[in-house]
C-alpha positions in Angstrom: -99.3 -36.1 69.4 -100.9 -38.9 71.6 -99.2 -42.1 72.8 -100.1 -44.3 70.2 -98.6 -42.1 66.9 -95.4 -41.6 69.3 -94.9 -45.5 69.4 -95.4 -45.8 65.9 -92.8 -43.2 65.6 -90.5 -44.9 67.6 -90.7 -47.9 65.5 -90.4 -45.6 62.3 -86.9 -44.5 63.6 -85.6 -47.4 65.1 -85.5 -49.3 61.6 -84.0 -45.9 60.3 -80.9 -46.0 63.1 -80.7 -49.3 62.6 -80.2 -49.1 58.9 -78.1 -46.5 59.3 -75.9 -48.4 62.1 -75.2 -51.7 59.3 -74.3 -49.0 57.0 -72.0 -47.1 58.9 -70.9 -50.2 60.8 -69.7 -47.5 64.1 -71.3 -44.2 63.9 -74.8 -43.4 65.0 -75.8 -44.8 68.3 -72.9 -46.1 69.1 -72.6 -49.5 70.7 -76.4 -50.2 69.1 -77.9 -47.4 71.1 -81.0 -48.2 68.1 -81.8 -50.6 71.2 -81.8 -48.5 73.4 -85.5 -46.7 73.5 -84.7 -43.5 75.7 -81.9 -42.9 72.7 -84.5 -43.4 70.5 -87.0 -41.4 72.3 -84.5 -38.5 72.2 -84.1 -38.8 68.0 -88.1 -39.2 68.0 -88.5 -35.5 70.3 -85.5 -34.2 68.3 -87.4 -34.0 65.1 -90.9 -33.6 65.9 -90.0 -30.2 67.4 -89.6 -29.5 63.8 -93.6 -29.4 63.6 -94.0 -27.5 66.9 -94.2 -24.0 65.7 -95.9 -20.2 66.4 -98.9 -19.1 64.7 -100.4 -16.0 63.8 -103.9 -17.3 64.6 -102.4 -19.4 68.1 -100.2 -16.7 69.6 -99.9 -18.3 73.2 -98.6 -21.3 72.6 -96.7 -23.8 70.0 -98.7 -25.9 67.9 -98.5 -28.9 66.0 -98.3 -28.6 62.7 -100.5 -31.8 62.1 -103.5 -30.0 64.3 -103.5 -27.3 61.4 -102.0 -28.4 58.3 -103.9 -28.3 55.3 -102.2 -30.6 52.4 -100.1 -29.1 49.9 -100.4 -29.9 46.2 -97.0 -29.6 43.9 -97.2 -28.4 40.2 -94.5 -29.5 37.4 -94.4 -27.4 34.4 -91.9 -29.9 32.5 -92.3 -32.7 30.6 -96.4 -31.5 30.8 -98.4 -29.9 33.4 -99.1 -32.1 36.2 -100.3 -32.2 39.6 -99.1 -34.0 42.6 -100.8 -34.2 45.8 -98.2 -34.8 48.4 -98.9 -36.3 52.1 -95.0 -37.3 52.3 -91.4 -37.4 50.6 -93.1 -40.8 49.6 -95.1 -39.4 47.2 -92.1 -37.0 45.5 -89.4 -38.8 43.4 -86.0 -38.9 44.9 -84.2 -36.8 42.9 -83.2 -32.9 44.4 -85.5 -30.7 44.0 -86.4 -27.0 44.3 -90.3 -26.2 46.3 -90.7 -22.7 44.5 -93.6 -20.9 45.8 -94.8 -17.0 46.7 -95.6 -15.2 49.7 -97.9 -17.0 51.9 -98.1 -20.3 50.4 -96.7 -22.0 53.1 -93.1 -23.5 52.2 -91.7 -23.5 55.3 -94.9 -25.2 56.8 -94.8 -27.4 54.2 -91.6 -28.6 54.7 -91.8 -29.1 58.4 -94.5 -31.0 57.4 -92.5 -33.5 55.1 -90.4 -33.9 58.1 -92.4 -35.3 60.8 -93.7 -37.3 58.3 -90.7 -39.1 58.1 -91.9 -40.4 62.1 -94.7 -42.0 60.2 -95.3 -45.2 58.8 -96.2 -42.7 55.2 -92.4 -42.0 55.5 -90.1 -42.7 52.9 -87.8 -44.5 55.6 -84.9 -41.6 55.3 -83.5 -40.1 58.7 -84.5 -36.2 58.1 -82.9 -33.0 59.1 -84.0 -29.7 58.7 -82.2 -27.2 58.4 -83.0 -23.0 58.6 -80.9 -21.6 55.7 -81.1 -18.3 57.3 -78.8 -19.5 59.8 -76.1 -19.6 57.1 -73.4 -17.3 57.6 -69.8 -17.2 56.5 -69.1 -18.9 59.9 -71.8 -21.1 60.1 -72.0 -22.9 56.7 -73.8 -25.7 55.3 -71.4 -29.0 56.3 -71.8 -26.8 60.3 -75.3 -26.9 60.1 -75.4 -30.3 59.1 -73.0 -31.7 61.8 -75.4 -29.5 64.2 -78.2 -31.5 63.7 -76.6 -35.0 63.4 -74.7 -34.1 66.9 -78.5 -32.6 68.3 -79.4 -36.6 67.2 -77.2 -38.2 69.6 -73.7 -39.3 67.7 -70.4 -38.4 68.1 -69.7 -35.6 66.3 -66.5 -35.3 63.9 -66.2 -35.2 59.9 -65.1 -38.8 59.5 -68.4 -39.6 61.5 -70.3 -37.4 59.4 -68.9 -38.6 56.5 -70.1 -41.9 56.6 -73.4 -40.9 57.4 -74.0 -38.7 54.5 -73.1 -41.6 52.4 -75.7 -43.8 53.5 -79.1 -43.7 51.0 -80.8 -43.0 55.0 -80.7 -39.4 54.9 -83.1 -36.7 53.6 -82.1 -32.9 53.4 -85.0 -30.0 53.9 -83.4 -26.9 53.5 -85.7 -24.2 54.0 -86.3 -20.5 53.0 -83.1 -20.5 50.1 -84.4 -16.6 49.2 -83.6 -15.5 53.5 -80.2 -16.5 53.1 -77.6 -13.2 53.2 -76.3 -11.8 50.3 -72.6 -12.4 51.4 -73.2 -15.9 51.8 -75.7 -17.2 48.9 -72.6 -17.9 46.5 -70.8 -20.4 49.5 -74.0 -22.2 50.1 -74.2 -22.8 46.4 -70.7 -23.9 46.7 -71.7 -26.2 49.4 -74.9 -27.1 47.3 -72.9 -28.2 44.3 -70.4 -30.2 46.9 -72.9 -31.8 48.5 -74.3 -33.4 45.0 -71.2 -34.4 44.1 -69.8 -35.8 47.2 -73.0 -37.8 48.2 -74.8 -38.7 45.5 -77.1 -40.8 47.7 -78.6 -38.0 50.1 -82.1 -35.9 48.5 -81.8 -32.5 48.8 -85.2 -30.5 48.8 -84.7 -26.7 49.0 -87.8 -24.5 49.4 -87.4 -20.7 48.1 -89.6 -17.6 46.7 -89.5 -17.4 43.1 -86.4 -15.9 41.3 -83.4 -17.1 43.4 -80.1 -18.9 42.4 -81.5 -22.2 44.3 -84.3 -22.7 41.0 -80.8 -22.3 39.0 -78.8 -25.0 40.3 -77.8 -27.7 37.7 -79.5 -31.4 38.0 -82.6 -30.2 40.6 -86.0 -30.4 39.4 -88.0 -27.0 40.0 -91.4 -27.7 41.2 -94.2 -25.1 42.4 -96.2 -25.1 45.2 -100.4 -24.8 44.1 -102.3 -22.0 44.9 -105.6 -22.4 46.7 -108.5 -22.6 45.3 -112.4 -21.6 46.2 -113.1 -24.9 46.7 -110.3 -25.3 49.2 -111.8 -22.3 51.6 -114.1 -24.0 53.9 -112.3 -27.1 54.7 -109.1 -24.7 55.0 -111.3 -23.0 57.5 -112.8 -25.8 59.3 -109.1 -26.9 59.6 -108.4 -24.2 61.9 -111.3 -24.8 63.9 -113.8 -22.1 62.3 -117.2 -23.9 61.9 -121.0 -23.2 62.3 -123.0 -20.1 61.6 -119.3 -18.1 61.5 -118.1 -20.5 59.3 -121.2 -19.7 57.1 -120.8 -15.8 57.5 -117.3 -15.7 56.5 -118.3 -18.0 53.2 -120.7 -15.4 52.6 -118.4 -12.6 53.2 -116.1 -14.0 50.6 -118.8 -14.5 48.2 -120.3 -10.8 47.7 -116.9 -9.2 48.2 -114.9 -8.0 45.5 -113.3 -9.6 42.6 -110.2 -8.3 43.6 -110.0 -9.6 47.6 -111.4 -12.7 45.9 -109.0 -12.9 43.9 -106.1 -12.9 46.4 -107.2 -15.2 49.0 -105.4 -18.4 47.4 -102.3 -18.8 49.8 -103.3 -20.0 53.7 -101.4 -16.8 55.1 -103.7 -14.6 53.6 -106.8 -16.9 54.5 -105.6 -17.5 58.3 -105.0 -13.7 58.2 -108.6 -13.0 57.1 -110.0 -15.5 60.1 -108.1 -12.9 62.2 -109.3 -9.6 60.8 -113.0 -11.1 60.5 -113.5 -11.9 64.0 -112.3 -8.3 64.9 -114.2 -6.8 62.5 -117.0 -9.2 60.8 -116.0 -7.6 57.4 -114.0 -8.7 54.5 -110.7 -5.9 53.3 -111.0 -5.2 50.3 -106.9 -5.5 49.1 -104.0 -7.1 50.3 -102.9 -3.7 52.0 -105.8 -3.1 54.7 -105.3 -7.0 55.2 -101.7 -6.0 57.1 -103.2 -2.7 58.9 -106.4 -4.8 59.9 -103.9 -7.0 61.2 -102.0 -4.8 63.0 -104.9 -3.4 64.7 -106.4 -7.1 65.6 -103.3 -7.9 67.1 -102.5 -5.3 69.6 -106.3 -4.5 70.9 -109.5 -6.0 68.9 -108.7 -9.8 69.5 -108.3 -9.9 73.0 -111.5 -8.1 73.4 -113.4 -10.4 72.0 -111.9 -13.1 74.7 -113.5 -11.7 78.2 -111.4 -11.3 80.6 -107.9 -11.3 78.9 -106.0 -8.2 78.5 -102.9 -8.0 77.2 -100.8 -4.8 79.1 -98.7 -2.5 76.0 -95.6 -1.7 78.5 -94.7 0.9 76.3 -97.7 2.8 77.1 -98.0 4.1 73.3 -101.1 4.9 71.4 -102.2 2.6 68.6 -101.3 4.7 66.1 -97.8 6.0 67.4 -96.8 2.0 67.8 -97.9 1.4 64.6 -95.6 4.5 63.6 -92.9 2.6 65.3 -93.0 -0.7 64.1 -93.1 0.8 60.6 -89.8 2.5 60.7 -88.5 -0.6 62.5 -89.6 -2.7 59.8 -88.2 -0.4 57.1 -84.8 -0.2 58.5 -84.7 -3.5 58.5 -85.2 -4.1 55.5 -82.8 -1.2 54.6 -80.3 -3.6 56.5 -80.8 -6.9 53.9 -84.5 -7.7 54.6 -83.6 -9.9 57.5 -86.3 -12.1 59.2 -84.2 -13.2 62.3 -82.0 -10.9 64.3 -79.6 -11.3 66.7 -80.0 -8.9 70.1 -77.4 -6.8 68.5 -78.9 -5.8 65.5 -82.5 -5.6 67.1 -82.2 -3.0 69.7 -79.5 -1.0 67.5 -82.1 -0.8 64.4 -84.9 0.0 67.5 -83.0 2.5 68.9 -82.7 4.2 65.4 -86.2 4.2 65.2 -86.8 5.8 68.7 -84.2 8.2 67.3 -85.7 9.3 64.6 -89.6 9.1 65.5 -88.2 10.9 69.1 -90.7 8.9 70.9 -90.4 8.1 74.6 -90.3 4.3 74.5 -88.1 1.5 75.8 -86.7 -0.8 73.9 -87.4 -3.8 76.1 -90.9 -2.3 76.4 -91.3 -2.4 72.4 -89.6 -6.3 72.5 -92.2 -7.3 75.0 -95.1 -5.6 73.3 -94.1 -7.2 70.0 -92.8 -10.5 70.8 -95.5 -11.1 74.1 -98.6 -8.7 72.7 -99.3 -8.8 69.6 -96.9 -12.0 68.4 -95.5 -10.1 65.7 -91.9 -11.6 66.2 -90.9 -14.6 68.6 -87.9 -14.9 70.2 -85.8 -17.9 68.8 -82.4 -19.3 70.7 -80.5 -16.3 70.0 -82.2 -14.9 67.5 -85.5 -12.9 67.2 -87.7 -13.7 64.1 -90.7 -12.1 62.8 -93.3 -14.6 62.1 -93.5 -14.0 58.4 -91.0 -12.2 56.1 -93.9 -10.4 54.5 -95.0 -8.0 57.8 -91.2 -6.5 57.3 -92.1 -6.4 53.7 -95.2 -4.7 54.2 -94.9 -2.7 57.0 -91.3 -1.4 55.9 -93.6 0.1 52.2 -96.3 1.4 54.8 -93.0 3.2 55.8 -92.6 4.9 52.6 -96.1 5.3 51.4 -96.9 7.3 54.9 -93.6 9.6 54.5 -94.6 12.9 52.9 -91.2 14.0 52.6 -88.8 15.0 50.0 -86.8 11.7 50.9 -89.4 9.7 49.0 -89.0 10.2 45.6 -85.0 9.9 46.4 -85.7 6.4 47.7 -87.9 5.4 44.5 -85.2 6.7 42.4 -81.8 4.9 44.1 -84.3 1.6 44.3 -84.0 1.7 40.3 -80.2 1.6 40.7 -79.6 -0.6 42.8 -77.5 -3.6 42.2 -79.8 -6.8 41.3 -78.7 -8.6 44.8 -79.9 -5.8 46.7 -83.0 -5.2 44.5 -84.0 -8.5 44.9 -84.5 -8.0 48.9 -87.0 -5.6 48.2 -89.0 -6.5 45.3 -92.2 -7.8 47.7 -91.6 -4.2 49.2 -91.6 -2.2 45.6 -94.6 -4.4 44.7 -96.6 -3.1 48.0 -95.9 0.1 47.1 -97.1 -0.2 43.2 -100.7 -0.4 45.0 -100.4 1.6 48.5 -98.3 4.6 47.0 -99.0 4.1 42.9 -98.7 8.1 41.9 -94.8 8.6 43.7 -93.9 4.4 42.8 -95.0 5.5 39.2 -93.4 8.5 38.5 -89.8 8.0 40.4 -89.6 4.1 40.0 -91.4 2.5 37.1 -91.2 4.9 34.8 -87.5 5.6 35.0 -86.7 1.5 35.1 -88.0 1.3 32.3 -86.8 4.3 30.3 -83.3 3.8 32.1 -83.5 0.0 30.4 -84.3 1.4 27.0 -81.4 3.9 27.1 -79.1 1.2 28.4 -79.9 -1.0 25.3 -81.0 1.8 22.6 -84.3 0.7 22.4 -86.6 2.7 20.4 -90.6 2.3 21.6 -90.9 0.9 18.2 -88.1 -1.5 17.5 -87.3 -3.3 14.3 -86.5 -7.1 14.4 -82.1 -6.0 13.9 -82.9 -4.2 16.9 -84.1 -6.8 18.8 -81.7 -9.1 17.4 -78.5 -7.1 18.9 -80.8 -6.3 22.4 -80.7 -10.2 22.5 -77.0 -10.5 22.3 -75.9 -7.5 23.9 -78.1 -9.4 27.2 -76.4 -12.7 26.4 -73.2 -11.5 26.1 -73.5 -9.7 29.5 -73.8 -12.6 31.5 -73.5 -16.8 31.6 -72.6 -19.3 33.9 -69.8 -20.3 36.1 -68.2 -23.9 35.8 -66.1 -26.3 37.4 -64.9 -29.3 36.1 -64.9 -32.8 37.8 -61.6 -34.2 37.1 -62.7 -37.8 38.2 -65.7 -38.2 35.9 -63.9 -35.6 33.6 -67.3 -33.6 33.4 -68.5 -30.4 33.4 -71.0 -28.6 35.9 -72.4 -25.4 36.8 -71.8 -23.8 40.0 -74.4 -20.8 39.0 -74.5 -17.7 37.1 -72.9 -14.7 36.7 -74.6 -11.2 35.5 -73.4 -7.6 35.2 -73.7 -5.8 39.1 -76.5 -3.7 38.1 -78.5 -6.1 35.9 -82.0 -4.0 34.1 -83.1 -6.5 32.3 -83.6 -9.0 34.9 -85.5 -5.9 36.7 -88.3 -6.1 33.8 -90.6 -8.8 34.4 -90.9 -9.6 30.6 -86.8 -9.8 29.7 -86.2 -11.1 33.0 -88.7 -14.0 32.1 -86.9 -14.5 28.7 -83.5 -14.7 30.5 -84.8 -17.9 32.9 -85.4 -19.7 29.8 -82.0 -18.9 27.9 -80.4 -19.7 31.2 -82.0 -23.2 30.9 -81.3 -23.8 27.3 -77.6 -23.0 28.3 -77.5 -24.9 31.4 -78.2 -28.3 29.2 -75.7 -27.1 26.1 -72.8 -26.9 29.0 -72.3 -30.7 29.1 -73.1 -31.2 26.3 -70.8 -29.4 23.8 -68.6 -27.1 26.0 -65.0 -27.3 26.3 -62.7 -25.7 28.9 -60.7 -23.9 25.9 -64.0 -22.1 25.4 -64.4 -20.3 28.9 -62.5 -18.1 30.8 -60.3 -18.8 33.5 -59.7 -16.8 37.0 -58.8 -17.8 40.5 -60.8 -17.1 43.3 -59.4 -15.8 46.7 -59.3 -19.4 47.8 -57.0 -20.7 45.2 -59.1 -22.6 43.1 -59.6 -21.6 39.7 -63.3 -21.0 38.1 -64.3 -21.0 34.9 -67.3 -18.4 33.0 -68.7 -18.9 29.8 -71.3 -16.5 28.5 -75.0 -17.6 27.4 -74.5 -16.4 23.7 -71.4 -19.1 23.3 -74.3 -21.3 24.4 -77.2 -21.1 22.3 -78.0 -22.0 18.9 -78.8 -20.0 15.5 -82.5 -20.9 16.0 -82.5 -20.0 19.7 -81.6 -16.9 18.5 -84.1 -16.8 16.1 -86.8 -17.6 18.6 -85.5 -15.5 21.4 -85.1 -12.4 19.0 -89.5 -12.7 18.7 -89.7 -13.3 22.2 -87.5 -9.4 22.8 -89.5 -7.9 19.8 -92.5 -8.7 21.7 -91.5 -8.4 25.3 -89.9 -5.0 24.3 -93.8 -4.4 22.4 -95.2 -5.2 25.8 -93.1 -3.2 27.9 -93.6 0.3 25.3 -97.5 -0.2 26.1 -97.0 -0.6 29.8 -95.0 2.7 29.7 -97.4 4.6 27.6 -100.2 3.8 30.4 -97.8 4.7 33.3 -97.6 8.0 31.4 -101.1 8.3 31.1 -101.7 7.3 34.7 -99.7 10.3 35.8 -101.3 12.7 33.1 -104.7 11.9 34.8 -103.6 12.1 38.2 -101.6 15.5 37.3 -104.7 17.1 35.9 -106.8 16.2 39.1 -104.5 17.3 41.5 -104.7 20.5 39.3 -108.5 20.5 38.8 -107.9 20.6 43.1 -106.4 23.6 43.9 -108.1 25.5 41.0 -110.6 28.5 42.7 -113.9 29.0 41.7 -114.3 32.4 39.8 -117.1 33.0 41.8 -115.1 33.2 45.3 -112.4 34.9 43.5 -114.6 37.8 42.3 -115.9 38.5 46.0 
């Protein structure tokens, strides 16, 4: 960032700690340390470290996210379909809100983004702090993280202090990666969510997540989607990070005459900055999202640094290509075995490595491996205490290529325990299971998707051909199964959710089309609450802490004609999901027969 932005952002933030300091009369920058420019210096540095981040495609260094970012659009669904291109939290309305978007599309970027644009005169004039959700643990919650950051800002840190900060209209929450946050602790940070809201009305919360996660369920905050690229978006996405000329042109071209499928996909910038990698190894396009990751893998560790002359990066742990690969593949999968964890402390690295060394009985290092990884081939970085992998999707990948490479009888075993799993566990692997539906689609067939889906309609006695009474009590028999927890406010004397509850092992929710159904009872039931719910109505029960919560299911919720409408919507989900088991059977019928046709002799050689 040159001299000149960095004075404008000193001005930016100035105004900001000034505001802050006639608001709180006493708190930040004590003694009118807003006057004081190395104070404010030290605010300005604070936060634009935010935007200084590792890439995949600039592994030596930190870079600026402004030298690479290519502008986000948002979508809303609700009242119409709209689009809104965003440059910063100026151009998003201040209420909280939920940035949903998939693998790849660049949340996290995106909200670092948001951030240092705060240091900008585009700002919306808000002090921000970002904050890493996966950081959240039982003893490091939300209101910790929070006084982190205000303390990492220069004021005296205590809870009055904070207090009166958070009550200010000054401050701007970016809470990032909701769907990396641990199982143990998602229900607390709700807690904390819900607190927040109700305690400081004046603060906007933005929380970025992948799709399906409590954070898109929490009462009052709008749910809005990040845009998929399009063609049109590929070359100056490109020239963005610095491709131009006759490559530029070749890779264009590439794209062009390759298949509908790989076209298809390249819509998100990880999977377009990942394809600027592989291309300049290999001047060739993959053809699925699959060889994108081994390409990658590949590129990484030899291919790119040959094409740079005179750079070559030593592999301490003296292991062929493929054997490393071997390696980081179990690593990868028992990590994910271990809650699909992007950051790990020392502890948990080297104790997951040194079950992989274990069990692959390779002669390797572990310090060898972290340098390899973190130094080579920028797989992972290392992080304060922590060491991350650079995107959640290479454990997600690599930990399937685990599986899919296994020709074992273990593999059908883990196919089948994946289908009962409880739905907080499935959910860590879901990106994983999805892998595998392409990379290993006979074994994923037969011992996952088709027993889901038969286990579902044995659950719910579905017949392959169900009547409209059938649906009718399939609907109910889900709505009575789960429904939302709720406190009440006893100053305003209202109602709220705190989120959801569902049965431990929740099928329905594992089907794509009921699970879709359920999201939209959950908001039809999520308005009624306020509306026309009593407390005599719900159940009662007190949690560990003392306090007492209260559940009411989603059928007590909904309406004769939501019912009505949602008992078509089963009957032709349920439709859906008969035809999508009939081809899965088909799919193995085929594949049985070849396999057959295989190992069948020739009469002729038989006879001799």
């Amino acid at each position: 960032m040159d001299a000149e932005v960095s004075k404008i952002g000193y001005g930016v933030l100035t105004e900001i700690a000034k505001d802050i300091y006639k608001a709180t009369k006493h708190v930040l920058f004590k003694n009118k340390h807003w006057k004081d420019i190395t104070k404010i210096k030290k605010l300005h540095d604070k936060i634009l470290q935010v935007g200084s981040i590792k890439t995949i495609w600039q592994k030596d260094n930190d870079v600026y996210i402004g030298d690479f970012y290519y502008p986000s659009k948002l979508v809303t669904y609700h009242p119409h379909v709209a689009t809104i291109p965003v440059d910063s939290l100026s151009d998003i309305s201040k209420e909280n809100i939920v940035i949903e978007g998939t693998v790849g599309q660049g949340k996290s970027v995106f909200l670092r983004y948001l951030c240092i644009q705060e240091l900008s005169r585009k700002g919306s004039g808000r002090l921000p702090i970002f904050i890493e959700l996966r950081k959240i643990t039982a003893k490091f919650d939300l209101f910790n993280a929070i006084n982190e950051a205000l303390t990492s800002y220069g004021y005296d840190n205590n809870d009055v202090n904070t207090h009166d900060i958070l009550k200010t209209d000054k401050i701007v929450l970016l809470l990032d990666a909701f769907d990396e946050v641990e199982d143990c602790s998602t229900r607390d940070l709700l807690r904390s969510i819900d607190k927040l809201a109700a305690s400081y009305p004046n603060i906007q919360v933005i929380i970025s997540s992948r799709p399906g996660t409590d954070a898109q369920k929490i009462p009052t905050y709008k749910v809005l989607h990040l845009k998929k690229l399009e063609d049109k978006d590929r070359e100056p996405f490109f020239r963005k990070l610095g491709v131009k000329g006759k490559k530029l042109q070749h890779l264009l071209s590439s794209i062009n005459t390759s298949t509908a499928e790989v076209s298809g996909i390249l819509n998100t910038p990880l999977l377009l900055t990942l394809l600027i990698q592989v291309y300049n190894a290999e001047q060739s396009v993959p053809s699925n999202i699959p060889e994108f990751y081994e390409k990658l893998f590949t590129t990484v560790f030899s291919k790119h640094d040959k094409t740079k002359p005179g750079l070559t990066r030593l592999h301490k742990t003296q292991l062929g290509e493929f054997r490393l690969e071997e390696l980081f593949r179990t690593f990868c999968y028992l990590v994910a075995m271990n809650g699909m964890k992007v950051s790990l402390t020392d502890t948990e690295f080297y104790t997951l490595l040194n079950q992989s060394i274990s069990f692959l009985e390779v002669s390797c290092k572990a310090d060898d491996f972290r340098h390899d990884i973190v130094k080579v081939a920028c797989l992972m970085q290392e992080d304060g205490h922590f060491i991350s992998f650079i995107h959640k999707s290479l454990v997600e990948y690599f930990s399937s290529s685990f599986i899919k490479n296994r020709n074992d009888d273990k593999v059908p075993n883990f196919y089948t325990e994946s289908a009962k799993l409880s739905f907080s566990s499935w959910r860590r692997i879901t990106q994983m299971l999805s892998f595998l539906s392409e990379t290993d689609k006979y074994r994923h067939t037969k011992y996952y998707a088709i027993p889901i889906i038969t286990s579902f309609f044995k659950s719910y006695n579905i017949t392959e051909e169900p009547s409209e009474e059938q649906s009718r009590r399939v609907l109910l028999q889900i709505c009575n199964e789960r429904g939302l927890m709720i406190t009440e406010d006893i100053d305003d004397n209202e109602l709220s959710t705190t989120g959801w509850y569902r049965p431990s092992r929740d099928l329905p929710s594992m089907i794509p089309e009921i699970s879709d159904i359920i999201d939209e009872i959950d908001d039809i039931a999520t308005i009624n609450v306020s509306e026309n719910t009593t407390l005599e109505e719900c159940q009662a029960s007190i949690l560990e802490d003392g306090t007492t919560e209260y559940n009411i299911t989603f059928s007590k919720l909904i309406s004769d004609v939501d019912v009505a409408t949602y008992t078509n919507a089963i009957h032709t989900a349920i439709d859906s999901i008969a035809t999508r088991l009939k081809k899965h059977r088909d799919f193995l019928t085929k594949q049985d027969n070849k396999n057959s046709d295989i190992y069948t002799i020739d009469p002729y050689f038989s006879s001799k």
